[in-house]
C-alpha positions as CSV (number, residue, x, y, z in Angstrom):
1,X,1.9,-25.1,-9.4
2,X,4.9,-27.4,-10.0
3,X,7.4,-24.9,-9.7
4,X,5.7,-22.8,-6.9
5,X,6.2,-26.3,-5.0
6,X,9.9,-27.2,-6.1
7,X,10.3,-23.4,-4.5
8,X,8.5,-24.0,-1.1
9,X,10.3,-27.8,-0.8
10,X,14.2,-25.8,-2.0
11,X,13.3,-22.6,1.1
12,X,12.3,-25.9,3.5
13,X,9.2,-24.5,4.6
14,X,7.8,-27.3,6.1
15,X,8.7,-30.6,7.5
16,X,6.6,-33.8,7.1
17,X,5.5,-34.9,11.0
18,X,2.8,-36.8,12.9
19,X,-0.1,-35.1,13.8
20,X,-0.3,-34.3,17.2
21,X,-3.2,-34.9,19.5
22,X,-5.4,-32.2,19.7
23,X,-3.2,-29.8,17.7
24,X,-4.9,-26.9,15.6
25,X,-4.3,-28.3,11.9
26,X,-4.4,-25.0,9.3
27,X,-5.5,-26.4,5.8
28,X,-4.4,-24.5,2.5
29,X,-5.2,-24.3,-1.0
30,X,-3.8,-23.0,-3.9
31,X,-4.7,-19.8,-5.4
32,X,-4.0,-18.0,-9.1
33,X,-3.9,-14.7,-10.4
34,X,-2.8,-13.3,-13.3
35,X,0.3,-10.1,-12.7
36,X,-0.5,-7.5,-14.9
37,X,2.1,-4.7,-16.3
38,X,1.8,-0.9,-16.1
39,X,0.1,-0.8,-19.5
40,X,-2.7,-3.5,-18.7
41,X,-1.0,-6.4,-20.2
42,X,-0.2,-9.8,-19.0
43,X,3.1,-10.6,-17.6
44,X,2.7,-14.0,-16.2
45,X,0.4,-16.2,-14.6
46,X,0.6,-17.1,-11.0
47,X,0.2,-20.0,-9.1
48,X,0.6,-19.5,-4.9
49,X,-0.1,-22.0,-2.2
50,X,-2.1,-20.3,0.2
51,X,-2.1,-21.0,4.2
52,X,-6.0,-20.6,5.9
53,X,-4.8,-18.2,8.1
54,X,-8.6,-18.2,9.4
55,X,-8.4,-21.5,10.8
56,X,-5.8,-20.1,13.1
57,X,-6.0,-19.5,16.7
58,X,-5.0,-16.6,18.2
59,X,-2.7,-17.3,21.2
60,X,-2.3,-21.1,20.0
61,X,-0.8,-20.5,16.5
62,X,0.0,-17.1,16.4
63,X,0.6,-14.0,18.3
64,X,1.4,-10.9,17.2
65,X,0.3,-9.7,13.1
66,X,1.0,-5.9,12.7
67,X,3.4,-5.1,10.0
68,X,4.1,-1.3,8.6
69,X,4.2,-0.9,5.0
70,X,5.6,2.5,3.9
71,X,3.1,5.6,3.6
72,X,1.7,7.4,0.4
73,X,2.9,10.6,1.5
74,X,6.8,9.5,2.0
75,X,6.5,7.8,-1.3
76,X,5.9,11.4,-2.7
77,X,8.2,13.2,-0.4
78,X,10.9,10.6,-1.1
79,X,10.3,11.1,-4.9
80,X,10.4,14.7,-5.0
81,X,13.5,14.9,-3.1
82,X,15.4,12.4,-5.5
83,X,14.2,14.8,-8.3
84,X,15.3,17.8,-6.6
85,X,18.7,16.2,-6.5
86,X,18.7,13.9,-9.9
87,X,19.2,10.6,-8.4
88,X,18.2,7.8,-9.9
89,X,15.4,5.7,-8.1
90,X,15.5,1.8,-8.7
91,X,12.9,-0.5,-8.0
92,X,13.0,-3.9,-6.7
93,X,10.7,-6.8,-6.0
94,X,11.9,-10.0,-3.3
95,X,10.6,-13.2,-5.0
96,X,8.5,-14.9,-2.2
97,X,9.2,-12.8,-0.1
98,X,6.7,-14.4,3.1
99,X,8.1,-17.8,2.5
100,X,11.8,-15.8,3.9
101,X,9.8,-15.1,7.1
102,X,11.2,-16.9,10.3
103,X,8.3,-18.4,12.6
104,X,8.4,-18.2,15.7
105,X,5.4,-19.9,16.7
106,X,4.2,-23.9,16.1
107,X,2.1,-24.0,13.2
108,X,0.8,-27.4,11.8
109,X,-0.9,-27.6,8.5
110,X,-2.3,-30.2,6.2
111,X,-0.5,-31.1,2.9
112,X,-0.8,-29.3,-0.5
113,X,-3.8,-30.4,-2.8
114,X,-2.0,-32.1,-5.8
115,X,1.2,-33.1,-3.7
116,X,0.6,-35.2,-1.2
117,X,3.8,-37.0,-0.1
118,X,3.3,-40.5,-0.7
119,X,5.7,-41.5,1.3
120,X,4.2,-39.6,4.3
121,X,0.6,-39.9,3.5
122,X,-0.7,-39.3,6.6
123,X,1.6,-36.9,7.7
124,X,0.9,-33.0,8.7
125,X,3.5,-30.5,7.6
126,X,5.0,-28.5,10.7
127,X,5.9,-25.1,9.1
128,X,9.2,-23.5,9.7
129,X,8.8,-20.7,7.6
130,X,6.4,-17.9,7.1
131,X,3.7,-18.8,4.7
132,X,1.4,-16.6,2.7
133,X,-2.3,-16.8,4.4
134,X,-1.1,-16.6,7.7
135,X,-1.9,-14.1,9.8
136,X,1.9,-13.4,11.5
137,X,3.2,-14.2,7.9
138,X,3.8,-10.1,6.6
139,X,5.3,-9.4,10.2
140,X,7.7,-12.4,10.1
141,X,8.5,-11.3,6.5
142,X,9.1,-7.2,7.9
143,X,11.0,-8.6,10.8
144,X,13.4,-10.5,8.5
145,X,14.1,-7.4,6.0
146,X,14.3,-4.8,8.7
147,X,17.2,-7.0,10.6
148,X,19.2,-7.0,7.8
149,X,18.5,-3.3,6.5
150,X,19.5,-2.3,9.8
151,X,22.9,-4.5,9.6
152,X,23.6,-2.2,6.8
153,X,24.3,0.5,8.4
154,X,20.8,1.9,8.3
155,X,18.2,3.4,10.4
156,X,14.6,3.4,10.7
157,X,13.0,6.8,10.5
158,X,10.5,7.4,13.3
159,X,7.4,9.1,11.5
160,X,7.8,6.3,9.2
161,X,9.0,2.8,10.3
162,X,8.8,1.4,6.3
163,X,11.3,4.1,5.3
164,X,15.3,3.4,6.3
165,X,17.8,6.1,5.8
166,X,21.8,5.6,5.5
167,X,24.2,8.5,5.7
168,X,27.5,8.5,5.5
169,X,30.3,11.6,5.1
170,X,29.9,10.2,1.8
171,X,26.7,9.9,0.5
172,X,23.1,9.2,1.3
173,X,20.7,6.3,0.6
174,X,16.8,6.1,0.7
175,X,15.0,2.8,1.2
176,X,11.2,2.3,0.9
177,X,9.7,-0.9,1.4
178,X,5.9,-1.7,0.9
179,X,5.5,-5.7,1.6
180,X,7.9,-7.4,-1.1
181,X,8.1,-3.9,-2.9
182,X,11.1,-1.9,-2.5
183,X,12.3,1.7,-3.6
184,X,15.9,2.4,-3.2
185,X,17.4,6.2,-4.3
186,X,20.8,8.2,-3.1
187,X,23.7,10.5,-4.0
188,X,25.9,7.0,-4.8
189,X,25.2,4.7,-7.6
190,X,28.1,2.6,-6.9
191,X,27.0,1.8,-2.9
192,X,23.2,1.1,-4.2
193,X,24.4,-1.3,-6.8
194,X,26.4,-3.2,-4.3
195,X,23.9,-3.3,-1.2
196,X,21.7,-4.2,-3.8
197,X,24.0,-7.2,-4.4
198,X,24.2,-8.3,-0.8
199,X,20.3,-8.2,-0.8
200,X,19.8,-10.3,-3.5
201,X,22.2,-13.0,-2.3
202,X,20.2,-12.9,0.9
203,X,16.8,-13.0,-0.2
204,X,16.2,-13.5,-4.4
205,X,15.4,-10.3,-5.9
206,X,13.8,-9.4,-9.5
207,X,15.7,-6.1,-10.7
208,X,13.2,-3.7,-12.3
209,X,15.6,-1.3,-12.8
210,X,14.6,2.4,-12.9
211,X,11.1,3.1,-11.1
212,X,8.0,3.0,-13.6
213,X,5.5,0.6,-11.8
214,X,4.5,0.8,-8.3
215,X,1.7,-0.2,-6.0
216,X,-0.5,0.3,-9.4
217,X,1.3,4.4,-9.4
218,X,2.8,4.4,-13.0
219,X,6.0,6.9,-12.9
220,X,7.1,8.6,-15.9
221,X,9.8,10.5,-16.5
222,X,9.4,14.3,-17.8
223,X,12.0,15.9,-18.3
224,X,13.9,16.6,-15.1
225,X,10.4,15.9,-13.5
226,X,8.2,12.8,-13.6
227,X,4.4,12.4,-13.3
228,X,2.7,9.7,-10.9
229,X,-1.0,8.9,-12.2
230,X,-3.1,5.3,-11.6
231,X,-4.7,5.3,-15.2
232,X,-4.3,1.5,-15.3
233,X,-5.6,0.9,-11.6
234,X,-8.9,3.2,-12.4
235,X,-9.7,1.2,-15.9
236,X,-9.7,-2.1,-13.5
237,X,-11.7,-0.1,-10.9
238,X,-14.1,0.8,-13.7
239,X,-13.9,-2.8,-15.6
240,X,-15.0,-4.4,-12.3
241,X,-17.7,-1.9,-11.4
242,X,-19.4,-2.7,-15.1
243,X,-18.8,1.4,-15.5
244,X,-16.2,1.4,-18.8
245,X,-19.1,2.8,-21.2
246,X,-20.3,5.2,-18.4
247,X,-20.4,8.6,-19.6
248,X,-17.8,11.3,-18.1
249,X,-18.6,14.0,-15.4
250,X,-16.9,17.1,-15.2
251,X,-17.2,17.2,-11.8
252,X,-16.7,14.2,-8.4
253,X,-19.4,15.4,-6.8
254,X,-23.3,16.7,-7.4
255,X,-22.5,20.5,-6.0
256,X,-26.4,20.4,-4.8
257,X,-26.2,17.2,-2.5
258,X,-25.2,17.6,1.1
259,X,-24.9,15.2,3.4
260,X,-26.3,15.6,7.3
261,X,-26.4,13.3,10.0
262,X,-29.7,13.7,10.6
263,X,-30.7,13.1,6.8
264,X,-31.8,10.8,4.7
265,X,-30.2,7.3,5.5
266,X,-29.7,4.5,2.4
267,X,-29.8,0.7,2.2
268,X,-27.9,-1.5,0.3
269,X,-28.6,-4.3,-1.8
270,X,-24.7,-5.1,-1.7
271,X,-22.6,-3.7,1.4
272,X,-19.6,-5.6,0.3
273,X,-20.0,-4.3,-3.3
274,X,-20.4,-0.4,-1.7
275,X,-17.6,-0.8,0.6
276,X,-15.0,-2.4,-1.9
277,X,-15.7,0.5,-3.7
278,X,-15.0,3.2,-1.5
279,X,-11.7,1.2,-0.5
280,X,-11.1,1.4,-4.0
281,X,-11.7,5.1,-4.1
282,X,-9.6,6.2,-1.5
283,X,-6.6,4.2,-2.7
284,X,-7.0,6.7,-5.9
285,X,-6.6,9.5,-3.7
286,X,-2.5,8.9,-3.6
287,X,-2.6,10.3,-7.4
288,X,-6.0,12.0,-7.5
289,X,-6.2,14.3,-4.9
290,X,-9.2,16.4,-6.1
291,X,-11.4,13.7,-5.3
292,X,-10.6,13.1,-1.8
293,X,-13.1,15.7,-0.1
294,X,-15.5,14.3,-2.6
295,X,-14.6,10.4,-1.2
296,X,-14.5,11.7,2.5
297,X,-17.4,13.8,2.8
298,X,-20.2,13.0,0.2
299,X,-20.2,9.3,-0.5
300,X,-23.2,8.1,0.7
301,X,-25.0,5.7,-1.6
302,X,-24.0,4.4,-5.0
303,X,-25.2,7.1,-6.9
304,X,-22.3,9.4,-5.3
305,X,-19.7,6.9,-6.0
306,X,-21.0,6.7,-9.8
307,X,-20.7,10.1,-9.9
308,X,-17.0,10.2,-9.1
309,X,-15.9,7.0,-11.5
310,X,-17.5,8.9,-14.3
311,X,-15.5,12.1,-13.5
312,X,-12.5,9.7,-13.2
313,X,-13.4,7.8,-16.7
314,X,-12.9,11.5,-18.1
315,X,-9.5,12.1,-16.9
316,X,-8.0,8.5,-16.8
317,X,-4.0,10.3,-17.7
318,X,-4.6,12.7,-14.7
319,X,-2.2,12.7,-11.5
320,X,0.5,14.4,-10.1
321,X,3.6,16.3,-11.0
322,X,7.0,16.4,-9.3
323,X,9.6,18.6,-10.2
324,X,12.8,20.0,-8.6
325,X,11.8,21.9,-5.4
326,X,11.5,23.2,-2.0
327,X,9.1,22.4,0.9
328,X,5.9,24.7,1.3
329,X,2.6,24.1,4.3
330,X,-0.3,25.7,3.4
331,X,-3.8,25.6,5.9
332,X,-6.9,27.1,5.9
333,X,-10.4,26.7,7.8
334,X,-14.1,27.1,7.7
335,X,-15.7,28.5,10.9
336,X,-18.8,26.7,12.0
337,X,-19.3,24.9,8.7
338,X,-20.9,22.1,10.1
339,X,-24.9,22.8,10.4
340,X,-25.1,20.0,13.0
341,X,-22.7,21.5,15.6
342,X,-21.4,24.5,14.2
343,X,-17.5,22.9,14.5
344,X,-15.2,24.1,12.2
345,X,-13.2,22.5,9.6
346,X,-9.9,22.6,8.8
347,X,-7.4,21.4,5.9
348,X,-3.8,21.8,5.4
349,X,-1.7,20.8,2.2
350,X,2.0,20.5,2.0
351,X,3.9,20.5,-1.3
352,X,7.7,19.9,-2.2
353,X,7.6,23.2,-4.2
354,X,4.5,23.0,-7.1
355,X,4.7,19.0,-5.9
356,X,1.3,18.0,-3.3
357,X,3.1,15.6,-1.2
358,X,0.1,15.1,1.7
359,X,-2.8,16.9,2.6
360,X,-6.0,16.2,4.8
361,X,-9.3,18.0,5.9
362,X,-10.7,16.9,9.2
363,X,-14.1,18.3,11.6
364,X,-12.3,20.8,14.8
365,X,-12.6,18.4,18.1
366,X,-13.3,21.7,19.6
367,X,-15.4,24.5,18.8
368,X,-14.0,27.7,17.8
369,X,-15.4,30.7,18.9
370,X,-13.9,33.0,16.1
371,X,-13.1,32.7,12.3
372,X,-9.2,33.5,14.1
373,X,-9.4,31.2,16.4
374,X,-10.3,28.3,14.2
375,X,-7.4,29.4,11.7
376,X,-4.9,29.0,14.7
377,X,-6.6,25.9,15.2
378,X,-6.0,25.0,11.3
379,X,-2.1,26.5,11.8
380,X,-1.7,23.8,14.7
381,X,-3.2,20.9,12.8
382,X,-1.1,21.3,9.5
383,X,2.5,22.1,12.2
384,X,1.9,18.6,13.7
């Protein structure tokens, strides 16, 4: 906690000021975790004063809150293309990387538990920079990164605003950024070394050298290839779910339920409990891939989502490939699958060669009158 302060007090995040009448007063507290590496092990216990961004009001205290973070598929795409080339991909992670976050807005909030300044006992502290809990606080943060990435030289793509591209006669740089977490891959070494340099004197950076850990996705190398699995992210999933003894499935899904929407409906002795888990689900998708129609289409009590942690518990190493490669769309479609109202559905997958980069499976808004006509639909679907 000590230290977490000393950092806050060195970034002069806040400024000790009267309070004003009426003004909208945000406490905080402090919060700890404990940062885990790729194998399950403990790398360090954390400590992080934490702003109530609840307390906030909107219009008063803040304005706007949307911030991008870069998408699953241009992680892969990204990845598979840096294979297909034999770059080296780096990962880096900002060290409080909110608190760099300019404000824009007046924001008043009460003094930390534990360090109350005694010679300003009764004082408020009147932020002037970004801090975590509050609702602008990942926007500021974006806002400040993307100015200086785009200083650099780079642009921002426009399918994907967390992804910034540099080229030069010269060379060619990839930049992913996900919050604090940043991927950085190109044809020059030398250039990546040095704009990494220029980022670190501008915001403080941990190093983490070649990629192996990200957004709980461990990458290992294979060969000229590397393979992307969450084996350590599932064996949380199915610690916290009370599932690690459960026994395997060899399937996701019972092949004899169906769902209908004018079926049997469930209640839920804990909605919070259901819906975590289903979050939870579908952020295993990014490396699991055969589950996904299973999580989309037939989770609809407890029981289904038992049924898919016990086929995960049975192939925790599971996940993706990449290899060097070349870009390949494939679609297809199921005319009048649904019984309800005979719509069709329709699914495309693309792949970087034998690499599944993205994919999806969604109901036709229309319905098709022909098997042909809802593959043209499924051909226009996967083109856009």
């Amino acid at each position: 906690m000590e230290a977490e302060y000393q950092v806050l007090r060195r970034n002069c995040t806040w400024t000790h000021v009267p309070c004003p009448p009426n003004a909208n007063v945000v406490d905080c507290k402090w919060v700890y975790r404990i940062k885990r590496r790729a194998d399950g092990s403990i790398e360090r216990y954390k400590a992080r004063l934490v702003a109530k961004g609840f307390h906030q009001e909107e219009g008063v205290d803040f304005h706007d809150t949307f911030s991008p973070v870069v998408k699953p598929s241009t992680i892969k795409l990204v990845l598979s293309y840096a294979v297909t080339k034999g770059w080296d991909l780096n990962q880096l992670d900002v060290n409080n990387a909110f608190l760099n976050g300019d404000l824009t807005e007046v924001v008043y909030m009460s003094q930390p538990p534990g360090f109350i300044d005694k010679s300003h006992p009764h004082c408020v502290c009147r932020l002037l920079k970004a801090l975590y809990g509050l609702k602008q606080a990942p926007r500021a943060w974006f806002l400040k990164l993307k100015t200086f990435i785009l200083s650099h030289g780079y642009t921002c793509c426009y399918s994907d605003s967390s992804l910034f591209v540099r080229h030069t006669p010269s060379s060619t740089t990839y930049l992913l950024v996900y919050v604090d977490d940043i991927i950085i891959t190109g044809s020059d070494p030398s250039y990546i070394s040095s704009f990494t340099q220029s980022l670190d004197l501008q915001f403080s950076l941990k190093d983490l050298d070649n990629l192996s850990f990200f957004l709980g996705i461990e990458v290992s190398r294979v060969g000229s290839g590397m393979h992307l699995s969450q084996t350590s992210y599932i064996r949380d999933l199915l610690t916290r779910t009370k599932m690690t003894d459960c026994k395997p499935s060899p399937s996701p899904v019972d092949t004899t339920f169906r769902l209908s929407k004018h079926g049997e409906t469930f209640d839920f002795d804990y909605p919070s409990l259901f819906r975590s888990i289903v979050g939870a689900l579908q952020y295993a998708t990014i490396a699991r891939p055969e589950i996904s129609f299973s999580v989309k289409s037939y989770i609809g009590s407890l029981e289904s989502c038992e049924t898919i942690l016990r086929y995960l518990k049975g192939s925790l190493t599971h996940g993706i490939s990449i290899t060097p490669s070349t870009i390949n769309v494939y679609c297809d479609a199921g005319w009048a699958a649904d019984p309800d109202d005979r719509r069709s559905y329709h699914d495309f997958s693309i792949y970087y060669g034998p690499n599944l980069i993205n994919w999806s499976s969604r109901k036709q808004k229309v319905v098709a009158r022909s098997s042909t006509g809802a593959e043209y639909h499924a051909i226009a679907f996967a083109a856009s």
